[in-house]
mmCIF file of the N, C-alpha and C atoms, coordinates in Angstrom:
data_MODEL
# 
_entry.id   MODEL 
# 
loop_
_atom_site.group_PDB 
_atom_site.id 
_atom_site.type_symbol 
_atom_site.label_atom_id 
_atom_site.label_alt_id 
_atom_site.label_comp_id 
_atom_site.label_asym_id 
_atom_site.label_entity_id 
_atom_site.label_seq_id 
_atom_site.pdbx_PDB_ins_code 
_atom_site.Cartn_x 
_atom_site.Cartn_y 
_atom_site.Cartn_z 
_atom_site.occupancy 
_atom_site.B_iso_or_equiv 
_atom_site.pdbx_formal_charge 
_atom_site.auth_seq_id 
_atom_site.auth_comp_id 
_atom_site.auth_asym_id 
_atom_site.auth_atom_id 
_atom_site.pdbx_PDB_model_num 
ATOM 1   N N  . UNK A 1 1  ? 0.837  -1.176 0.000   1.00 0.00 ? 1  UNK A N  1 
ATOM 2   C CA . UNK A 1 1  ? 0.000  0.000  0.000   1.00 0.00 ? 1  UNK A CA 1 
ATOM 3   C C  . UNK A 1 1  ? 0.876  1.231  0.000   1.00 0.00 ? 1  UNK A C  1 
ATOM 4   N N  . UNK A 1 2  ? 0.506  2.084  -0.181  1.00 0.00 ? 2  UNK A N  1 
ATOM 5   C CA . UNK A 1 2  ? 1.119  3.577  -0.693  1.00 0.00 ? 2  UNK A CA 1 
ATOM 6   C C  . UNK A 1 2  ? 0.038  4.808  -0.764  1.00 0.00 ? 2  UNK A C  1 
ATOM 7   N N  . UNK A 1 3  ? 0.917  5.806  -0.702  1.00 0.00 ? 3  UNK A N  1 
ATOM 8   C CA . UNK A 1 3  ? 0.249  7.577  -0.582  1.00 0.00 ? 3  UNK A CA 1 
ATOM 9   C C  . UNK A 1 3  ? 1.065  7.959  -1.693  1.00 0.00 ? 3  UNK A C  1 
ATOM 10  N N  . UNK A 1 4  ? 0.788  8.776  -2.433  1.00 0.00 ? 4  UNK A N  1 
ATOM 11  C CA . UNK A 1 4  ? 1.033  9.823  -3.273  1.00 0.00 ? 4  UNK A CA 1 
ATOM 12  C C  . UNK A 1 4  ? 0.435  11.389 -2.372  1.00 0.00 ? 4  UNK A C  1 
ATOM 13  N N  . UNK A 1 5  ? 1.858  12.327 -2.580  1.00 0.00 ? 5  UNK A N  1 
ATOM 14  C CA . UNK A 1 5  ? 1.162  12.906 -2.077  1.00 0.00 ? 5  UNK A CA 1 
ATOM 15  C C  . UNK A 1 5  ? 2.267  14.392 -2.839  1.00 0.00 ? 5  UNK A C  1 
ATOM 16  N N  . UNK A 1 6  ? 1.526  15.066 -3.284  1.00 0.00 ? 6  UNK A N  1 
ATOM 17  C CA . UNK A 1 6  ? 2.288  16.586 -3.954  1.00 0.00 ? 6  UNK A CA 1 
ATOM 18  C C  . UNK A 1 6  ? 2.376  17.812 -3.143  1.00 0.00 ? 6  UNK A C  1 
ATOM 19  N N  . UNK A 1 7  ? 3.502  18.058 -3.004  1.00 0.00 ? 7  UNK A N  1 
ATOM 20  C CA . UNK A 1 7  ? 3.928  19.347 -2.494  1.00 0.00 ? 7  UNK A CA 1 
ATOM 21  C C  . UNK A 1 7  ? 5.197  20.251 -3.131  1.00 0.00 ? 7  UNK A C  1 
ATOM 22  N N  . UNK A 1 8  ? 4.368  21.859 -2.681  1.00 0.00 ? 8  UNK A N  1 
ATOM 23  C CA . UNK A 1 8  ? 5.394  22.365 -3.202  1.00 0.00 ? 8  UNK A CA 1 
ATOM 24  C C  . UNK A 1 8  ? 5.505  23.797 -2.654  1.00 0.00 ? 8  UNK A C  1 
ATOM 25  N N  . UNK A 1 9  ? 7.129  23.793 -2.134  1.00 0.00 ? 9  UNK A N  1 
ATOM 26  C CA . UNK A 1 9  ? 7.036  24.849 -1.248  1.00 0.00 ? 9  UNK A CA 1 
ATOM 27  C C  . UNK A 1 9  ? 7.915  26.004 -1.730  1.00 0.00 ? 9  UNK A C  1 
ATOM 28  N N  . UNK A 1 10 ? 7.517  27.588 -1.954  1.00 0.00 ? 10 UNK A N  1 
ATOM 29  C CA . UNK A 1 10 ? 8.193  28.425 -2.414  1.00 0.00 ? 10 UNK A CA 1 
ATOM 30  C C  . UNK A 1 10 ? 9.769  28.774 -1.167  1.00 0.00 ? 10 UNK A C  1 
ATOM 31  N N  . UNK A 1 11 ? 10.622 28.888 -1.677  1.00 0.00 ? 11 UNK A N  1 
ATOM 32  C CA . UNK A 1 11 ? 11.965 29.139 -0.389  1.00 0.00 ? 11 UNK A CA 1 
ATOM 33  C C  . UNK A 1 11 ? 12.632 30.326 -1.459  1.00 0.00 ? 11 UNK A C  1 
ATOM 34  N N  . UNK A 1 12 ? 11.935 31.460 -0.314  1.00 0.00 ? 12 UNK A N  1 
ATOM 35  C CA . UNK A 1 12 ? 12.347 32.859 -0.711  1.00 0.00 ? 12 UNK A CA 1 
ATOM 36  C C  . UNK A 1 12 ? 14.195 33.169 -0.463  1.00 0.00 ? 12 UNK A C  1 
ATOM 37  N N  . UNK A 1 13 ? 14.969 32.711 -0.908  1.00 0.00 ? 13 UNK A N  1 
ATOM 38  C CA . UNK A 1 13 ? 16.325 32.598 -0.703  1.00 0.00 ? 13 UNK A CA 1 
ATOM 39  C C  . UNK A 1 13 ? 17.014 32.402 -1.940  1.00 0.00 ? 13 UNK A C  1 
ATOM 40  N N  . UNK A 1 14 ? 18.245 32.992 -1.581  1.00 0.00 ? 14 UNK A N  1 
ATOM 41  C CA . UNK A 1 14 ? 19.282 32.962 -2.691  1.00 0.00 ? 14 UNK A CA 1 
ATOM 42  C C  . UNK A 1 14 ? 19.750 31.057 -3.067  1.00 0.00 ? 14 UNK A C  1 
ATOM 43  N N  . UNK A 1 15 ? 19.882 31.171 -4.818  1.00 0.00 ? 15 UNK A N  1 
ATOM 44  C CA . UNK A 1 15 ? 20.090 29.663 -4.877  1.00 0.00 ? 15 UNK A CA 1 
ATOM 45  C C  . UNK A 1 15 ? 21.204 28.649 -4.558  1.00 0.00 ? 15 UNK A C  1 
ATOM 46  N N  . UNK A 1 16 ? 21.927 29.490 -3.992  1.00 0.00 ? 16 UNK A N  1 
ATOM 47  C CA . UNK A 1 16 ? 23.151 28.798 -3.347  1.00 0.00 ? 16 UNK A CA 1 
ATOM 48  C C  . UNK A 1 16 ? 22.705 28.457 -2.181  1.00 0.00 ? 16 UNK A C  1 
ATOM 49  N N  . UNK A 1 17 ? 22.050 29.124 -1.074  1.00 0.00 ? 17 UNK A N  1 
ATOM 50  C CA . UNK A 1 17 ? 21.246 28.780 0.016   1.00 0.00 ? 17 UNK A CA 1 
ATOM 51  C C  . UNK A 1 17 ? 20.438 27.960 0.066   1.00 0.00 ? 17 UNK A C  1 
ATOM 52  N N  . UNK A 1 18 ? 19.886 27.501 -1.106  1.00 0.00 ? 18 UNK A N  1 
ATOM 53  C CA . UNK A 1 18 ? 19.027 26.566 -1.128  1.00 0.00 ? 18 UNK A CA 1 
ATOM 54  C C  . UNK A 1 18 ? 19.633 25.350 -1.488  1.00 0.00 ? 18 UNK A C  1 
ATOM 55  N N  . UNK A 1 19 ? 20.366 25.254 -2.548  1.00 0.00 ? 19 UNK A N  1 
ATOM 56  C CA . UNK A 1 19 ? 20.767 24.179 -2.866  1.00 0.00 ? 19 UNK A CA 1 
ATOM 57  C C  . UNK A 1 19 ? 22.146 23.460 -2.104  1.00 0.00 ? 19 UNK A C  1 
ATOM 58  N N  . UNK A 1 20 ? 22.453 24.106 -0.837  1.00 0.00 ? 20 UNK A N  1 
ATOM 59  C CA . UNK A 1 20 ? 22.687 24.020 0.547   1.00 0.00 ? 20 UNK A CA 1 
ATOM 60  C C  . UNK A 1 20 ? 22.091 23.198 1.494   1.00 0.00 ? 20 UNK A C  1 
ATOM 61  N N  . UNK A 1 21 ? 21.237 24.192 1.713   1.00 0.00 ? 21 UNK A N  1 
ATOM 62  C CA . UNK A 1 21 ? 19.938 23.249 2.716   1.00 0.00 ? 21 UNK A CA 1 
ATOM 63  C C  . UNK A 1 21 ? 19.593 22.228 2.328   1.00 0.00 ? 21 UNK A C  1 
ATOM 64  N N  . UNK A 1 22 ? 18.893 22.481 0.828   1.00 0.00 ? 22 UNK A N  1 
ATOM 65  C CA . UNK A 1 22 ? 18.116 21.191 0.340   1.00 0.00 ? 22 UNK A CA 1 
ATOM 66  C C  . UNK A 1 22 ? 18.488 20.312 -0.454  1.00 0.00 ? 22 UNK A C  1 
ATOM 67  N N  . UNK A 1 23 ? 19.405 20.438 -1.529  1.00 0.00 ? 23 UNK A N  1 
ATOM 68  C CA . UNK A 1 23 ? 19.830 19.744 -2.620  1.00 0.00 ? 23 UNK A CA 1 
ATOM 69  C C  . UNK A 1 23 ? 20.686 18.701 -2.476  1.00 0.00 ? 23 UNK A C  1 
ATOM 70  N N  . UNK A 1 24 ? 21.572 19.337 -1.385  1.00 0.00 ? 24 UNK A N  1 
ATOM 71  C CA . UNK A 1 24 ? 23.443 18.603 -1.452  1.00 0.00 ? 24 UNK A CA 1 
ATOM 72  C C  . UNK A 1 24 ? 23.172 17.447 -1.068  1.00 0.00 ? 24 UNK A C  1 
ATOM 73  N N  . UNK A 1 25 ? 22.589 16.610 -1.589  1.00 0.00 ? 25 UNK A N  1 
ATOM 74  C CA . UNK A 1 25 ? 21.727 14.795 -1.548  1.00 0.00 ? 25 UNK A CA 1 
ATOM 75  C C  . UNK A 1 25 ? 23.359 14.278 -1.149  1.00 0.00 ? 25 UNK A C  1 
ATOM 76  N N  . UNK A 1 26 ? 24.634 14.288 -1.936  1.00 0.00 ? 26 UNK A N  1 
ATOM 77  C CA . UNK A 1 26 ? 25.401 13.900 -1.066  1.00 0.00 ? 26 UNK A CA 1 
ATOM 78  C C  . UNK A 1 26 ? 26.646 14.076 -0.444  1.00 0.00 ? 26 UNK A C  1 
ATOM 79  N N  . UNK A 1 27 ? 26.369 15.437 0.391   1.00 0.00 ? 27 UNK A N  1 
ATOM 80  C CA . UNK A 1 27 ? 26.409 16.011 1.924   1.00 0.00 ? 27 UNK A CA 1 
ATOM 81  C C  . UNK A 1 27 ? 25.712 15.304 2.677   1.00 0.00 ? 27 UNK A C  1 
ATOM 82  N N  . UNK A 1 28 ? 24.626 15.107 2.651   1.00 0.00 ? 28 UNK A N  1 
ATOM 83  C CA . UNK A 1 28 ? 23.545 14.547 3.535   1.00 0.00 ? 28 UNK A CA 1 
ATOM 84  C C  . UNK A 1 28 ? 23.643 12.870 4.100   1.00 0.00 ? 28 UNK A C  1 
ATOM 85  N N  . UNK A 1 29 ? 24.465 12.286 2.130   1.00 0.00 ? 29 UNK A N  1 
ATOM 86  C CA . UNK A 1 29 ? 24.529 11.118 2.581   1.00 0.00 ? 29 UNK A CA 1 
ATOM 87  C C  . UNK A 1 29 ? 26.134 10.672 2.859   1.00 0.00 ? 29 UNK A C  1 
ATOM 88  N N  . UNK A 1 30 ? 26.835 11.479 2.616   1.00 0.00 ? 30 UNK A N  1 
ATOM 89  C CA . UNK A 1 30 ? 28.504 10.954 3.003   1.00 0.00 ? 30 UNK A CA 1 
ATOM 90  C C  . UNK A 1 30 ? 28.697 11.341 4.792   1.00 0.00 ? 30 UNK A C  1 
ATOM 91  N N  . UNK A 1 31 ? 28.051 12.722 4.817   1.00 0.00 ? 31 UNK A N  1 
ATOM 92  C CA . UNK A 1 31 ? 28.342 12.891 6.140   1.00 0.00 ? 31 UNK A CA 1 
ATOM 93  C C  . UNK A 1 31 ? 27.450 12.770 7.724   1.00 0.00 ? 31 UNK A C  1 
ATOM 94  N N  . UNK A 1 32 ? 26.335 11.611 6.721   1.00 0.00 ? 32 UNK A N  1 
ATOM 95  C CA . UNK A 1 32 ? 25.628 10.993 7.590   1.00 0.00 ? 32 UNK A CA 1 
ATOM 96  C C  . UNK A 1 32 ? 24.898 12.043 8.679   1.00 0.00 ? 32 UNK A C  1 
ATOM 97  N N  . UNK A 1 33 ? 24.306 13.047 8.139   1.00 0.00 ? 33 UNK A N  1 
ATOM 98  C CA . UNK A 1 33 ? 23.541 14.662 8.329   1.00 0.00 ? 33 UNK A CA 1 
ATOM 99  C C  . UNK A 1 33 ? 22.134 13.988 8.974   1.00 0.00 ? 33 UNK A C  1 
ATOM 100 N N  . UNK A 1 34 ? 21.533 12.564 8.912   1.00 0.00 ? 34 UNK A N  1 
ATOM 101 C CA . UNK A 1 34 ? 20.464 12.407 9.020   1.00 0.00 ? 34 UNK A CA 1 
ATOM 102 C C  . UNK A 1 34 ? 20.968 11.245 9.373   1.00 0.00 ? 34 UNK A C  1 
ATOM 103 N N  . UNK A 1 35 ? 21.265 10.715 10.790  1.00 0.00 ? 35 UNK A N  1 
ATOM 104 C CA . UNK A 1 35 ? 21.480 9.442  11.114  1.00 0.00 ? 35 UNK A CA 1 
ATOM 105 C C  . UNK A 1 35 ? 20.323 8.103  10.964  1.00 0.00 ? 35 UNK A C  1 
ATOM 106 N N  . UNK A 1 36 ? 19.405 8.421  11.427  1.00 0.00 ? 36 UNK A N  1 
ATOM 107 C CA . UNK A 1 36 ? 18.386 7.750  11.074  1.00 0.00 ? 36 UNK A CA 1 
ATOM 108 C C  . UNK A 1 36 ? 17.953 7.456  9.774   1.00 0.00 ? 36 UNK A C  1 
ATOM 109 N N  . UNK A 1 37 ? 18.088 7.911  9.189   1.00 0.00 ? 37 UNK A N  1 
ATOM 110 C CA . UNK A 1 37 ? 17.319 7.854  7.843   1.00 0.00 ? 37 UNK A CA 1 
ATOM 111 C C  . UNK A 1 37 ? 18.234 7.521  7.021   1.00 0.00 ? 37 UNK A C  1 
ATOM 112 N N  . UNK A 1 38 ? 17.745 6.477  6.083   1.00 0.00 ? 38 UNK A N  1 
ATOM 113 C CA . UNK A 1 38 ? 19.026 5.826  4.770   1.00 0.00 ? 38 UNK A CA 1 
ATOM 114 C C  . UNK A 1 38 ? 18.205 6.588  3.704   1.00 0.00 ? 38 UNK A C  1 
ATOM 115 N N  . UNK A 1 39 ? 19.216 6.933  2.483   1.00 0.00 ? 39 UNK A N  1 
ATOM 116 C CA . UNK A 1 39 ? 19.145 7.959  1.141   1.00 0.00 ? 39 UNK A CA 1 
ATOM 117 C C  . UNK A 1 39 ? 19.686 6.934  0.359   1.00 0.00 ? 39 UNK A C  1 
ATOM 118 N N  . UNK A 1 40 ? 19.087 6.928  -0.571  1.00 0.00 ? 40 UNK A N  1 
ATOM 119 C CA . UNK A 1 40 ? 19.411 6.199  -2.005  1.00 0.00 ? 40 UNK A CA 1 
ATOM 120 C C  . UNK A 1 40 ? 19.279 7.199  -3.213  1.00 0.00 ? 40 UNK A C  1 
ATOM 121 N N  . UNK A 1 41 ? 20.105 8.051  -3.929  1.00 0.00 ? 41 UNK A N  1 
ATOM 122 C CA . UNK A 1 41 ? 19.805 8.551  -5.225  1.00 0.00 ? 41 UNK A CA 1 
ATOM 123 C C  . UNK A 1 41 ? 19.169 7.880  -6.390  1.00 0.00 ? 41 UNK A C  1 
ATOM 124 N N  . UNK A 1 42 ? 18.490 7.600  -7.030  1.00 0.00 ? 42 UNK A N  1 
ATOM 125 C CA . UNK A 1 42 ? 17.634 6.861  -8.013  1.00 0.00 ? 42 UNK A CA 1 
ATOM 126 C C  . UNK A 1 42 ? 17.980 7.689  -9.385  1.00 0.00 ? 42 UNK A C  1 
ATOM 127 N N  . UNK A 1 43 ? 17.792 8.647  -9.384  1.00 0.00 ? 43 UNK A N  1 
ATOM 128 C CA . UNK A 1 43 ? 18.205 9.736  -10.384 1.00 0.00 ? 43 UNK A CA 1 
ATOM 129 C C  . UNK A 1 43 ? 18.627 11.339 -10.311 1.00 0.00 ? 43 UNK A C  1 
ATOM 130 N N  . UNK A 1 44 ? 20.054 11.635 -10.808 1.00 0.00 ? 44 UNK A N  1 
ATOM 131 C CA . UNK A 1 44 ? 19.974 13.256 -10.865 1.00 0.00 ? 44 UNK A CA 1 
ATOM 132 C C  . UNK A 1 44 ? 19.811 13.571 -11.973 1.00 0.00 ? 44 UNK A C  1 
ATOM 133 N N  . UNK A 1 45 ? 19.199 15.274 -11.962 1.00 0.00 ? 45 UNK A N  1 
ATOM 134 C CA . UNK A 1 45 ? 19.366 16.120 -12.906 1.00 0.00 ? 45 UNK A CA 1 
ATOM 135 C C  . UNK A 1 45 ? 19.720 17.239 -12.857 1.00 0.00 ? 45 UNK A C  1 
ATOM 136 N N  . UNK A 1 46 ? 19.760 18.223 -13.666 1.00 0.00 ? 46 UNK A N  1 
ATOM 137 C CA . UNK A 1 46 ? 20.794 19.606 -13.496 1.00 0.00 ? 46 UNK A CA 1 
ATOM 138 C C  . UNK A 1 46 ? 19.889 20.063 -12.641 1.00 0.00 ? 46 UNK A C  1 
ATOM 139 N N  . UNK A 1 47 ? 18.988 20.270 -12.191 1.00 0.00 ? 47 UNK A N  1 
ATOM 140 C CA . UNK A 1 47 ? 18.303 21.219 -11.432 1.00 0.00 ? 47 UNK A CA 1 
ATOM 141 C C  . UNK A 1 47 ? 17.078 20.156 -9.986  1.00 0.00 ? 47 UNK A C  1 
ATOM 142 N N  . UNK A 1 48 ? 17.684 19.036 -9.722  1.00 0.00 ? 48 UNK A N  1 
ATOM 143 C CA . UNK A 1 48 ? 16.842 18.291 -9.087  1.00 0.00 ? 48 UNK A CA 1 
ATOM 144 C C  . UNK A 1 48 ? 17.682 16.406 -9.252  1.00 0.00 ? 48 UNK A C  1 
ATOM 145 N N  . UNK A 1 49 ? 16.715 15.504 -8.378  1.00 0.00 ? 49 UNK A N  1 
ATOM 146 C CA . UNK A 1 49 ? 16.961 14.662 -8.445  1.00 0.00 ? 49 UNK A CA 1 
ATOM 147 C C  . UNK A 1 49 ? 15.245 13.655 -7.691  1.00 0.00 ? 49 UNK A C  1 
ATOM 148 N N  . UNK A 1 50 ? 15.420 12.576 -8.088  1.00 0.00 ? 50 UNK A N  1 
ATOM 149 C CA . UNK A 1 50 ? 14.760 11.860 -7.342  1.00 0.00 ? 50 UNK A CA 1 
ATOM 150 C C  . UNK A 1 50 ? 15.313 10.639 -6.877  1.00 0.00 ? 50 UNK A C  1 
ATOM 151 N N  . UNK A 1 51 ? 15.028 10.396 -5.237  1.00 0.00 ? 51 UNK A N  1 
ATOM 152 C CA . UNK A 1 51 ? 15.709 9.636  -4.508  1.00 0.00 ? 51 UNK A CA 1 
ATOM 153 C C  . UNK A 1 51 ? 14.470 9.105  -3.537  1.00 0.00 ? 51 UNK A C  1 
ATOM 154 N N  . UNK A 1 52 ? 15.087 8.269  -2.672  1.00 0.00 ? 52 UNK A N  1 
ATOM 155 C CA . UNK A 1 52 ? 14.440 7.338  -1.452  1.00 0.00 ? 52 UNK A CA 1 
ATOM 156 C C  . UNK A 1 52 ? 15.024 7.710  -0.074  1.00 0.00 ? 52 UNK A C  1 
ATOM 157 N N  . UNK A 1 53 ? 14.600 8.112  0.471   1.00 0.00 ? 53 UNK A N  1 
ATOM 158 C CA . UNK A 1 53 ? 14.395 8.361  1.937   1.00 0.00 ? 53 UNK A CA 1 
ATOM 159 C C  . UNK A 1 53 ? 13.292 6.759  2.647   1.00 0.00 ? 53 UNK A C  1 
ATOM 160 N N  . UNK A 1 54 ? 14.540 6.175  3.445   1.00 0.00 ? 54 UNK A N  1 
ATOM 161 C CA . UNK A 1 54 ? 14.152 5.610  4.366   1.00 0.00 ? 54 UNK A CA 1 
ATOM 162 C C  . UNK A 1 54 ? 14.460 5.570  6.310   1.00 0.00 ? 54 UNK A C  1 
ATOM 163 N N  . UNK A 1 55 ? 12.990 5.146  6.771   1.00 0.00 ? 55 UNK A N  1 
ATOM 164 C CA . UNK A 1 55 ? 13.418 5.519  8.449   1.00 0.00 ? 55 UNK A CA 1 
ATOM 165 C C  . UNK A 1 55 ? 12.425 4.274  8.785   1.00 0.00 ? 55 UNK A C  1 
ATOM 166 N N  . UNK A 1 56 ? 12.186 3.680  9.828   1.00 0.00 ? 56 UNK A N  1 
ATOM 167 C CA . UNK A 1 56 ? 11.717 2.894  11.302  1.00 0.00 ? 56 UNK A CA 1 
ATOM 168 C C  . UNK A 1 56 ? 11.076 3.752  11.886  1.00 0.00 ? 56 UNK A C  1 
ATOM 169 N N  . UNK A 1 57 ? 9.965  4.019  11.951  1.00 0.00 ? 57 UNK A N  1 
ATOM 170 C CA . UNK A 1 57 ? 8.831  4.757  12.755  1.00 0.00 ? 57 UNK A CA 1 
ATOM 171 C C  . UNK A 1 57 ? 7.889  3.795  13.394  1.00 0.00 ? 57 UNK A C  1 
ATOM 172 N N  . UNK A 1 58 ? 8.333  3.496  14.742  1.00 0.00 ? 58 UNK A N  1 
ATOM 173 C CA . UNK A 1 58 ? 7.719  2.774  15.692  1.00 0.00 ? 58 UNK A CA 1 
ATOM 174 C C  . UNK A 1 58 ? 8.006  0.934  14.923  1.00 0.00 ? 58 UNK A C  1 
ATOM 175 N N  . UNK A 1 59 ? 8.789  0.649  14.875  1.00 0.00 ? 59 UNK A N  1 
ATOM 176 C CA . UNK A 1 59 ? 9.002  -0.449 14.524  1.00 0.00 ? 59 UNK A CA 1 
ATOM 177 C C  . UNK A 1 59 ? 9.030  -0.605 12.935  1.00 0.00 ? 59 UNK A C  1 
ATOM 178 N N  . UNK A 1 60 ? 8.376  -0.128 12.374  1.00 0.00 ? 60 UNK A N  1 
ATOM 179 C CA . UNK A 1 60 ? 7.500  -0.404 10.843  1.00 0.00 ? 60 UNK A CA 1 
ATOM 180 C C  . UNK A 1 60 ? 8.603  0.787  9.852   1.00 0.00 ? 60 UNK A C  1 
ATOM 181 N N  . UNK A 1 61 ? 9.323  -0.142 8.785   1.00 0.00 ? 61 UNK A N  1 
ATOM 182 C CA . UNK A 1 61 ? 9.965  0.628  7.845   1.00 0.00 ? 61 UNK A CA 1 
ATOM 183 C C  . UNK A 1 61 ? 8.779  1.238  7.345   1.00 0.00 ? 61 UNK A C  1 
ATOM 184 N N  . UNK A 1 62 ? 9.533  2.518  6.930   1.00 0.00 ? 62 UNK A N  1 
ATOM 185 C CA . UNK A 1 62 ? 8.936  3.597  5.799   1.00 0.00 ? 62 UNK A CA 1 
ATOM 186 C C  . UNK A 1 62 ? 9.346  4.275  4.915   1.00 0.00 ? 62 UNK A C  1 
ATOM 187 N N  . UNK A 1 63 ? 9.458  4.144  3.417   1.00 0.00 ? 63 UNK A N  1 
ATOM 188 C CA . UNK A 1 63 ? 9.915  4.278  2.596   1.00 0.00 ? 63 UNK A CA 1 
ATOM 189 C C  . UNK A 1 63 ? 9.529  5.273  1.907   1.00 0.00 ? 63 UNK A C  1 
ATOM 190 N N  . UNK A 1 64 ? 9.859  6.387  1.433   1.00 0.00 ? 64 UNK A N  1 
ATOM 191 C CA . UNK A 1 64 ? 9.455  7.204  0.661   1.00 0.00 ? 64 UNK A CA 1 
ATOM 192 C C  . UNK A 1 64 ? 10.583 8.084  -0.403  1.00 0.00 ? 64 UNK A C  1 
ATOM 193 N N  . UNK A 1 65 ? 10.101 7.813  -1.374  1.00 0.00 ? 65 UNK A N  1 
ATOM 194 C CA . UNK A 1 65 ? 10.966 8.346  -2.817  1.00 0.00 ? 65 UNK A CA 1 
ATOM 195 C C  . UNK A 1 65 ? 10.013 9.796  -2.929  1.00 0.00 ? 65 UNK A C  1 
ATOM 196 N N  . UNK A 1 66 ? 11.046 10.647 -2.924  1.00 0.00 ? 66 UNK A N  1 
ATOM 197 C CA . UNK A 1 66 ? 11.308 11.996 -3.641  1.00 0.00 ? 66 UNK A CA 1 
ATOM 198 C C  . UNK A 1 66 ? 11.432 12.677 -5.035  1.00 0.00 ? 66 UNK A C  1 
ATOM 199 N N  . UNK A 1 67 ? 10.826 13.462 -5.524  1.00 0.00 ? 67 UNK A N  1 
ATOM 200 C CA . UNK A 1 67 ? 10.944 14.217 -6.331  1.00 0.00 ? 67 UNK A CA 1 
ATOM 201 C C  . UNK A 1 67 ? 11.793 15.570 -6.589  1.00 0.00 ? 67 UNK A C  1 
ATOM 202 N N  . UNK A 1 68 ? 12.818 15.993 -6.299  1.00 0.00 ? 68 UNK A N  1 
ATOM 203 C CA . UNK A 1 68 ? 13.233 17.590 -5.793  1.00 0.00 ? 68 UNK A CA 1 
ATOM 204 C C  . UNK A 1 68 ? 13.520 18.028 -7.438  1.00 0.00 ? 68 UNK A C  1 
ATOM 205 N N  . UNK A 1 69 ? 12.654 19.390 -7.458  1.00 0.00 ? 69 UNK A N  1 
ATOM 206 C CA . UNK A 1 69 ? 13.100 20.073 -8.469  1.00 0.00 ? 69 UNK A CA 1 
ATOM 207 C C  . UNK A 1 69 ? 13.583 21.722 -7.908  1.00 0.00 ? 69 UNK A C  1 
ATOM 208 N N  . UNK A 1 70 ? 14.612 22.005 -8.602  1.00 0.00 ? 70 UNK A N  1 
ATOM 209 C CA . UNK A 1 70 ? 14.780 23.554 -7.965  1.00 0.00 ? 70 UNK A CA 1 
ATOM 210 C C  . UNK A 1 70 ? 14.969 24.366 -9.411  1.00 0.00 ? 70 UNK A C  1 
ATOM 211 N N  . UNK A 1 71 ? 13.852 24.957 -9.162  1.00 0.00 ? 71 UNK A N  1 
ATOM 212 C CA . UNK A 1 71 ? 13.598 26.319 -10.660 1.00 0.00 ? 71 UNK A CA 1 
ATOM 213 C C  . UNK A 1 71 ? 14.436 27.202 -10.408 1.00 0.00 ? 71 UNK A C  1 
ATOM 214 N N  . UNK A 1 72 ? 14.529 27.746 -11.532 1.00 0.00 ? 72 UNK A N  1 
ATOM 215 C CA . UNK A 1 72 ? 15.312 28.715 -11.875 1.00 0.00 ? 72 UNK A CA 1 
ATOM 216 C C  . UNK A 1 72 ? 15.353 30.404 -10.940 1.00 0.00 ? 72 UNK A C  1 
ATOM 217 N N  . UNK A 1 73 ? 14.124 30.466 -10.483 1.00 0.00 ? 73 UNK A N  1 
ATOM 218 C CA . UNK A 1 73 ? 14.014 31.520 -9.560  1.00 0.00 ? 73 UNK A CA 1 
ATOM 219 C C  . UNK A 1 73 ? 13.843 31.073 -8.246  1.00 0.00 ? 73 UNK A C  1 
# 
């Protein structure tokens, strides 16, 4: 069983700041930024990637693949 679920959030910030925080998929996964949670890249692209985020929430894996796109503005 599975959710689909779309979001999309405007981040009023310069794009180096963003693609900082949010992008550096692996920052996140070399320097182990999110102990809990395992990252799998599935695909990059120049402006985004889609990957898998996994965690153990109360016993029960949970798996969820990502979409990240970062526009041009």
């Amino acid at each position: 069983r599975f959710a689909e679920v779309t979001h999309r959030e405007w981040i009023a910030a310069p794009m180096q700041t963003v693609r900082a925080q949010f992008a550096d998929l692996d920052h996140h996964i070399g320097c182990n930024v999110h102990p809990k949670l395992h990252f799998e890249v599935l695909e990059r692209r120049a402006r985004g990637a889609r990957f898998t985020q996994e965690v153990r929430l109360l016993g029960i894996r949970q798996r969820d693949v990502f979409e990240r796109s970062i526009e041009p503005d």
